[in-house]
C-alpha positions in Angstrom: 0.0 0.0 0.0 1.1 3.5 -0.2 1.3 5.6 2.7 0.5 9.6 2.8 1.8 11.1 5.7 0.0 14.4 6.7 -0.6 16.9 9.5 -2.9 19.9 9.9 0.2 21.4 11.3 1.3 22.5 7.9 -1.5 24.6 7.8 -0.2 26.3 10.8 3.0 27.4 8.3 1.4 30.5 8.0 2.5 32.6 4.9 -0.5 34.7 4.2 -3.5 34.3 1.3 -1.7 36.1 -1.2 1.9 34.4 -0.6 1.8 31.7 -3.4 3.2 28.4 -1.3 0.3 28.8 1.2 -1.7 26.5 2.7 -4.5 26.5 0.5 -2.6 24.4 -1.6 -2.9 21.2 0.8 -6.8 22.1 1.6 -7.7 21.6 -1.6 -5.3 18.6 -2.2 -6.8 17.1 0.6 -10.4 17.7 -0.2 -10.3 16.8 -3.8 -8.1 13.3 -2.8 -11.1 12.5 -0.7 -13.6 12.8 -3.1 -11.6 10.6 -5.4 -11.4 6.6 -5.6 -7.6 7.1 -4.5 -8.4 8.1 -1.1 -9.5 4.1 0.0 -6.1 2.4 -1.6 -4.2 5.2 0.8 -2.6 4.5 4.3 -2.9 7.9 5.6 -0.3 8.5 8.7 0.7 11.3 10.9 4.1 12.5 10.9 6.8 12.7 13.9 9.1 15.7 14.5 12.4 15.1 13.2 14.5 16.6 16.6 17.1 19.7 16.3 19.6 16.9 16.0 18.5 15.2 12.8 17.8 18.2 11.6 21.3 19.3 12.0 22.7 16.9 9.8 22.5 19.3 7.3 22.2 22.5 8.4 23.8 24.6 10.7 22.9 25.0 14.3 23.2 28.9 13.9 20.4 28.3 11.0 17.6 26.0 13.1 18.5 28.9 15.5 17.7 31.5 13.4 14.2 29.9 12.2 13.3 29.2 15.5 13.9 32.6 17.1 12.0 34.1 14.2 8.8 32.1 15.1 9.7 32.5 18.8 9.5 36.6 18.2 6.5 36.5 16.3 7.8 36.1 12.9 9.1 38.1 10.1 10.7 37.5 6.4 14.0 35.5 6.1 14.3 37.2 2.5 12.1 38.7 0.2 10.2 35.6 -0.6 10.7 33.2 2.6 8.3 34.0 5.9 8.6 32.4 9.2 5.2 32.5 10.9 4.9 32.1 15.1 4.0 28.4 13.9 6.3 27.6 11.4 9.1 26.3 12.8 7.1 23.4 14.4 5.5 23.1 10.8 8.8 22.8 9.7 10.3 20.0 12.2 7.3 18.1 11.1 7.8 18.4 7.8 11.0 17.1 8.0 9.7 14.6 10.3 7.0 13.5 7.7 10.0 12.0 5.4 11.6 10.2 8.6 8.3 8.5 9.1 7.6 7.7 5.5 11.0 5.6 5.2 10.8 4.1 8.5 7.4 2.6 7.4 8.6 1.2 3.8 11.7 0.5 5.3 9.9 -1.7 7.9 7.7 -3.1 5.0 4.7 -1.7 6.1 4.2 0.4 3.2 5.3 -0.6 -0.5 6.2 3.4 -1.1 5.0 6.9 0.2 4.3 10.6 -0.4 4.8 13.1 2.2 2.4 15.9 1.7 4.1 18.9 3.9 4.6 22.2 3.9 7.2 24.2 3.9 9.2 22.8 1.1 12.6 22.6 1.0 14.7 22.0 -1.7 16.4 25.7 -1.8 17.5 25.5 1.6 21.0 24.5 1.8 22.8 23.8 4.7 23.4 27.4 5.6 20.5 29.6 4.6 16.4 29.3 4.1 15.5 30.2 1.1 12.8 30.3 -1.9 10.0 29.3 0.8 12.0 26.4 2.3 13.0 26.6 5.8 14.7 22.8 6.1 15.9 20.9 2.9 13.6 17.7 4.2 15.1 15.4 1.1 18.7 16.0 1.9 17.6 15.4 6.1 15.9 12.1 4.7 18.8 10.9 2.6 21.2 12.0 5.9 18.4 9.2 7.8 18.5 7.0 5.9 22.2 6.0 5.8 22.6 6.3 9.3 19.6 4.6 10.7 19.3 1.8 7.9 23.1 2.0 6.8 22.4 2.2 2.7 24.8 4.2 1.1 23.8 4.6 -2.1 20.5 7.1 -2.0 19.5 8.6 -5.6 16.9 12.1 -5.1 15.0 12.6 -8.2 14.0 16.4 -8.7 11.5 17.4 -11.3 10.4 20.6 -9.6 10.7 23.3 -12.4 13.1 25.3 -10.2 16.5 23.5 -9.9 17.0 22.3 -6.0 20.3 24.3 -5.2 19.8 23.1 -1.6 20.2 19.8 -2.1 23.0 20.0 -5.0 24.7 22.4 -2.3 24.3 19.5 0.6 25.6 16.5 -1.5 28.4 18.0 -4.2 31.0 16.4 -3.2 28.9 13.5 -1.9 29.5 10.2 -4.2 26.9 8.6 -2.2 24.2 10.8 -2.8 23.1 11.0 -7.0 21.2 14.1 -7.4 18.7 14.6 -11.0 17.0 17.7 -11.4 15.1 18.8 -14.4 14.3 22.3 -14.3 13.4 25.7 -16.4 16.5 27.3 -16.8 17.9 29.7 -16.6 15.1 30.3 -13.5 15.0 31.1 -10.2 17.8 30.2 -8.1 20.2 30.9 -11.3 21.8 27.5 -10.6 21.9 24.5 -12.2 23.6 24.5 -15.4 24.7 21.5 -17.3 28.5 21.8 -16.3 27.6 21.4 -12.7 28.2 17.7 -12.0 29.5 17.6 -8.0 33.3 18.3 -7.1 35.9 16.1 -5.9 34.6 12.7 -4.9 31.4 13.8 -5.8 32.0 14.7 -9.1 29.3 12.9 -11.9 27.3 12.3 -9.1 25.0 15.6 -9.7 22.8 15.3 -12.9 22.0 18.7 -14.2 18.9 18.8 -17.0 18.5 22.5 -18.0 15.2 23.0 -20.4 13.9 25.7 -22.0 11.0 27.2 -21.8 9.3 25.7 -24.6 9.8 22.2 -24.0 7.3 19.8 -24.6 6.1 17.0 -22.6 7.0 14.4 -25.3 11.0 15.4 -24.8 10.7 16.2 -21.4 9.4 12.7 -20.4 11.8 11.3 -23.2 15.0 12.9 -21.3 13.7 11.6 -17.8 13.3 8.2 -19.0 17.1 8.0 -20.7 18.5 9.4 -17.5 17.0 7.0 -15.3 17.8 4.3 -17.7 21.4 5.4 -18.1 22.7 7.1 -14.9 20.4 6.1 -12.4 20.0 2.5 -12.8 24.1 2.4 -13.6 24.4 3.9 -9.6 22.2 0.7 -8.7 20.4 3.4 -5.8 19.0 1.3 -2.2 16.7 4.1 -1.7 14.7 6.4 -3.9 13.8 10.3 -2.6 11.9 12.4 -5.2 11.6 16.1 -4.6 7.7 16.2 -6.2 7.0 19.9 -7.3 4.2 20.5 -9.7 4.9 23.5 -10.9 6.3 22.4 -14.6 2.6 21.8 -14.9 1.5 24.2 -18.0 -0.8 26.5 -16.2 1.6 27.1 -13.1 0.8 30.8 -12.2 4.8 31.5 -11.0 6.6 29.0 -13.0 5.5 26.5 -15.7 6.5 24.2 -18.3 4.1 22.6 -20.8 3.5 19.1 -18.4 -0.2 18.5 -17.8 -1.3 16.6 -15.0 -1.5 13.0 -16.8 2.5 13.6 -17.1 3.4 13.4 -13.2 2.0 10.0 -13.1 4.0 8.9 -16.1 7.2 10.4 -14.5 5.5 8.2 -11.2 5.8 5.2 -13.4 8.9 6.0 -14.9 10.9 6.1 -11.5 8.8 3.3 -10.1 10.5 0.9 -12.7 13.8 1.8 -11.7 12.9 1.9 -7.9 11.2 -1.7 -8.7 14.5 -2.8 -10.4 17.2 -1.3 -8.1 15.3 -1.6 -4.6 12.5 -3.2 -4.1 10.7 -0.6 -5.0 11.9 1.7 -2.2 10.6 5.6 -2.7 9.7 8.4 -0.7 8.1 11.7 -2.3 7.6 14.5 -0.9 5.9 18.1 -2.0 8.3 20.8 -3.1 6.5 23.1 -5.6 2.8 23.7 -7.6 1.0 26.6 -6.9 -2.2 26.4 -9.0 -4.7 26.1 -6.6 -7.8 24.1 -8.5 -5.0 22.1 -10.4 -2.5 21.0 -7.9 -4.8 18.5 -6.5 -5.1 16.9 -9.7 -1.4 16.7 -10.6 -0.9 15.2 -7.0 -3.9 12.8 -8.0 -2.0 11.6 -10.8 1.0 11.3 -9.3 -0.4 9.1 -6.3 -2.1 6.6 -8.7 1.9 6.1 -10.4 2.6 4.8 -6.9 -0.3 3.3 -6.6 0.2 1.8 -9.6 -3.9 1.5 -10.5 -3.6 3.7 -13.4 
């Protein structure tokens, strides 16, 4: 079965109405899931905090500190784009936490695979600074987890946000256990992510960078995924599969957009599932980055939870 693993906490992240990664975008997800036939083949769990400690094995404890003094003061903006509400830094351990649970519940064979649907994202963050609406890089804190409670050392994260995850590139460049994918709009917000960036020292070929233009079509997009995965990531031979889900290369994405539709998320789904299938027993954990249309989301999460699924 696949696991969800939710809290209303997230709703508690508190960015405003007209900040785009608010939390409209998981109450709608989660009233349009529930009204679908997806809803019964889910095992919907509540997350734990991860603690200061886990969350340290990636960032700085002059970071946490930061985020958690912000919420303790009332709150405030981190930069332009990233705000810290009174609750968000509990949001935000939770978020984390979300991933922690997910693998210790496929990991313990309770669940064939999971999504994490959490809030605040956190692929931008890197180990010494929030940023782009993430407080906590909860992929790179998840691949950190998973080699020290389960002792894997081979963890691939798949990224097919439309922004290019600097946060987690930044955490694992030099990392050869770590493989790092992104396909992203570029050049787009953060400005990284170029083709030439493939990890340093022993990390070097280790970081996968796909840069697209704008007008890339699903077709080649979903062509491109599926050689990479064939070619690099099956080669690493990964014990563990993250995926840093955004939905906003869906077409209509108000802040960012490619030209996916919906239906495309769950081929991607199906894409990685093979690989995770033939590498690991099927081992993946996904979790929510970006997607910020607000009637469509739902669907492109939909879609994406019936590739795991594996129904449709």
């Amino acid at each position: 079965m696949t696991a969800v693993i939710y809290d209303e906490i997230y709703l508690k992240h508190d960015t405003g109405a007209n900040h785009p990664e608010n939390a409209t975008r998981i109450i709608n997800t989660i009233e349009h899931l529930r009204s679908t036939s997806i809803w019964q083949k889910l095992d919907i769990n509540k997350p734990r905090a991860a603690t200061k400690e886990e969350i340290s094995t990636v960032h700085t404890i002059s970071q946490i500190e930061e985020v958690a003094e912000i919420a303790e003061t009332g709150g405030g903006y981190l930069d332009p784009d990233t705000y810290v509400s009174p609750d968000s830094y509990e949001a935000a351990l939770y978020a984390s936490g979300a991933l922690l649970t997910a693998i210790d519940l496929v990991m313990d064979k309770k669940a064939n695979n999971a999504f994490c649907l959490v809030r605040p994202p956190g692929h931008h963050a890197t180990p010494t600074k929030a940023m782009g609406f993430c407080l906590f890089n909860n992929v790179a804190i998840a691949a950190k987890y998973i080699q020290t409670e389960y002792n894997l050392d081979r963890i691939a994260i798949i990224d097919w946000d439309v922004h290019h995850g600097n946060g987690t590139q930044d955490t694992f460049y030099d990392d050869p256990s770590v493989l790092y994918f992104s396909m992203h709009k570029y050049p787009f917000y953060p400005g990284t992510g170029a083709k030439e960036e493939t990890g340093k020292g022993s990390g070097s070929g280790f970081t996968i960078n796909v840069p697209l233009s704008y007008d890339t079509e699903p077709q080649e997009y979903l062509k491109i995924f599926d050689d990479i995965l064939k070619e690099r990531v099956k080669s690493f031979n990964p014990q563990f599969v993250l995926i840093s889900s955004g939905f906003d290369a869906y077409r209509l994405d108000p802040i960012s957009g490619l030209n996916l539709e919906a239906s495309d998320f769950n081929a991607l789904t199906k894409l990685t599932q093979k690989i995770a299938n033939d590498c690991c027993e099927g081992r993946i954990v996904s979790c929510l980055e970006g997607g910020y249309h607000l009637l469509d989301l739902p669907k492109c999460i939909e879609a994406h939870l019936h590739g795991l699924v594996c129904d449709i």
